[in-house]
C-alpha positions as CSV (number, residue, x, y, z in Angstrom):
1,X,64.3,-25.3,25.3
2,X,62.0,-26.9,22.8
3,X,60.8,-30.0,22.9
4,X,61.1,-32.4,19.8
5,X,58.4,-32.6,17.6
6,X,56.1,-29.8,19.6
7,X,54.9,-27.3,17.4
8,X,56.5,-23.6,17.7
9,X,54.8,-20.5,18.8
10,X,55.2,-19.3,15.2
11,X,53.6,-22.1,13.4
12,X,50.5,-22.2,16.1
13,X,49.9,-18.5,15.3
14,X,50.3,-19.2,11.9
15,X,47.2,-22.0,11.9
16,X,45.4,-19.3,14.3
17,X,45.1,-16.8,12.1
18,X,44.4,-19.0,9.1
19,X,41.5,-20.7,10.9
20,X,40.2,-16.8,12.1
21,X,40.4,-16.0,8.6
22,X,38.3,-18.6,7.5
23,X,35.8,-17.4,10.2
24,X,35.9,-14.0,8.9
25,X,35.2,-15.1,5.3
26,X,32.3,-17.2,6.9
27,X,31.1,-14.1,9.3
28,X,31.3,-11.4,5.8
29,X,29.4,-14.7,3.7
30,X,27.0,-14.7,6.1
31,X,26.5,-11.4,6.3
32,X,25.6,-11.0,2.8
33,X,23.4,-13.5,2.6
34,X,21.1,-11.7,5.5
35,X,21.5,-8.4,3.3
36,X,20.3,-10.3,0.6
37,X,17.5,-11.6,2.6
38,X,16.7,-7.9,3.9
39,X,16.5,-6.5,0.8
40,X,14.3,-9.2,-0.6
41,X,11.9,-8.9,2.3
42,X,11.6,-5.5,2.1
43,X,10.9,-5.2,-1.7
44,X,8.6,-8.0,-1.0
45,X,6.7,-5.3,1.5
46,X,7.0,-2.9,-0.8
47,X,5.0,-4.9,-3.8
48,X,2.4,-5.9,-1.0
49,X,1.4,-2.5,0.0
50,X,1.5,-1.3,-3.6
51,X,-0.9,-4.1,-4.2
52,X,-3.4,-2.6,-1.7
53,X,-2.9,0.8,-2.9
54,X,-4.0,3.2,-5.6
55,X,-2.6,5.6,-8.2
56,X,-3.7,8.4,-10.2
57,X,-1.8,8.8,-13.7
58,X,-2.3,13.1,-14.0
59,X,-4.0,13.9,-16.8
60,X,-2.1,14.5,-19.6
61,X,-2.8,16.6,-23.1
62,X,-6.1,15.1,-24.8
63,X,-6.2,12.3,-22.3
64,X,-8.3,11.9,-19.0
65,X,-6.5,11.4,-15.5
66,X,-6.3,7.6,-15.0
67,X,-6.5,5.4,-11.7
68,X,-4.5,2.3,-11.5
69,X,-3.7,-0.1,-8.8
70,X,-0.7,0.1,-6.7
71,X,1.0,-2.4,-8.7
72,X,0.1,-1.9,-12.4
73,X,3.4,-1.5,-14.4
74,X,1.3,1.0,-16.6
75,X,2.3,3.6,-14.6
76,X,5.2,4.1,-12.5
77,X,4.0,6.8,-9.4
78,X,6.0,9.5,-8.5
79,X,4.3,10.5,-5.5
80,X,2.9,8.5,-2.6
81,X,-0.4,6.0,-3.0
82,X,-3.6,6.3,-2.6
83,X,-5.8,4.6,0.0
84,X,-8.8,2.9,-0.7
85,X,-11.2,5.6,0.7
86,X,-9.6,8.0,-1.8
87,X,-9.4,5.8,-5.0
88,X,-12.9,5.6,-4.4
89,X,-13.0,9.2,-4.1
90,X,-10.7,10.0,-7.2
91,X,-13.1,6.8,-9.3
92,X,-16.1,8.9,-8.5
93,X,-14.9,12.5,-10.1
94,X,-16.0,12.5,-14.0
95,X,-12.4,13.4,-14.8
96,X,-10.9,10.3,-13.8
97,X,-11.4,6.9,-15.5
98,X,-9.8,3.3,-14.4
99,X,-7.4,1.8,-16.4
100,X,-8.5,-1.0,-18.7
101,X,-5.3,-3.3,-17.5
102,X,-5.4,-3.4,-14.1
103,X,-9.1,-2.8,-13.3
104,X,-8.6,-0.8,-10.0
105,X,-12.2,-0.5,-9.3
106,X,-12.5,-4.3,-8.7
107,X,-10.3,-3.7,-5.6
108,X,-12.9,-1.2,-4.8
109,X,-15.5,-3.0,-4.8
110,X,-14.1,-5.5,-2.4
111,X,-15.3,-4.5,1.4
């Protein structure tokens, strides 16, 4: 028997699901924004320990070998970085110069 102007099972089922659909789309927005948020923190990382890092452009036909800081756009590494003990390593050999742009040997010279 149902009781005037109660609410059926159908139309409270109905509202449930709408309402856990809007918690879903809440839940999935959510969820992309922390992804976004990861991703931006770990780039972020990334450009940090390029920063204190070092690179060696190989040497190429006619040119010397060139050292560059983690970070110069100059040259993109393929391989991993350098640490500061062997920039100053790699600075020191007669076959290596530092790039003009990003100076890497100021970083070296920082103790």
């Amino acid at each position: 028997m149902s009781v005037p102007g109660a609410i059926s099972d159908l139309d409270k089922n109905r509202a449930l699901a709408d309402w856990l659909e809007w918690q879903l789309r809440q839940v999935r927005g959510r969820i992309r924004e922390l992804e976004v948020r990861t991703e931006q923190e770990r780039r972020a990382r990334e450009r940090a320990r390029a920063e204190q890092s070092w690179k060696i452009q190989p040497r190429r036909s006619g040119e010397m070998a060139m050292l560059h800081r983690g970070g110069c756009g100059l040259y993109s590494a393929q391989l991993g970085f350098l640490t500061r003990e062997e920039a100053m390593i790699a600075l020191a050999e007669p076959d290596i110069e530092p790039c003009q742009i990003c100076n890497p040997q100021t970083g070296l010279e920082q103790a």
